[in-house]
N, C-alpha and C positions, 0 to 999 in steps of 0.2 A: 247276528253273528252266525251265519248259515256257516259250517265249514263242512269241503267236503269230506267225506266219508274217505276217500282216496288220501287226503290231506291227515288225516288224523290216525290211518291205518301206518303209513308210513312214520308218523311219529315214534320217538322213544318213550316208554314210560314215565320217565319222569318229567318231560316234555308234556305228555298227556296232562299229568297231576298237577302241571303249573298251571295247564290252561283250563281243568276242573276248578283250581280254584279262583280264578279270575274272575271267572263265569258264575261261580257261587257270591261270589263278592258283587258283582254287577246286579245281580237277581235280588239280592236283599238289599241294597240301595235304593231299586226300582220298587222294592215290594213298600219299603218304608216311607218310601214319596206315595205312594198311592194310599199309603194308614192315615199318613198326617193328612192329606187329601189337597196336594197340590198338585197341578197339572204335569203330566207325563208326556215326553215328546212323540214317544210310538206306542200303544198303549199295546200291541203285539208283539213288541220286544217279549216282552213276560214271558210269553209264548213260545217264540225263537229260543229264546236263553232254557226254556226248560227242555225243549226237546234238544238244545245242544249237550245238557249235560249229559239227559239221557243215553244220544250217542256212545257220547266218551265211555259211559257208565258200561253202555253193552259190548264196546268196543274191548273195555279191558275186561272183561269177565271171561268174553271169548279168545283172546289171548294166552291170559294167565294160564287156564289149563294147558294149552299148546307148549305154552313153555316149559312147562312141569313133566311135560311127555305124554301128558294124559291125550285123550283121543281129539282127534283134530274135526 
């Protein structure tokens, strides 16, 4: 679930927050298949999906102030 940095900048916030959660949901799925210990299709999905949240995560932190007027 690579998405680009361009793609998710241009998003709206709440746009961002649906696809935070989607991504949250996907991850704990994959986390749960891997506890019960049945076989996983990409085992670096895990991977992907946490540094996509991350993205999103720094993507809105850096935002938020902006909008608030604080320093850009």
């Amino acid at each position: 679930m690579k998405k680009s940095f361009k793609i998710l900048k241009n998003l709206g916030s709440k746009e961002r927050k649906a696809m935070l959660e989607d991504t949250y949901k996907e991850l704990i799925k994959l986390r749960a298949q891997r506890a019960v210990g049945s076989a996983i299709e990409s085992p670096g999905k895990i991977k992907a999906l946490r540094r996509a949240i991350a993205r999103i995560l720094m993507l809105d932190a850096a935002i938020k102030p902006a909008e608030k007027g604080g320093q850009k």
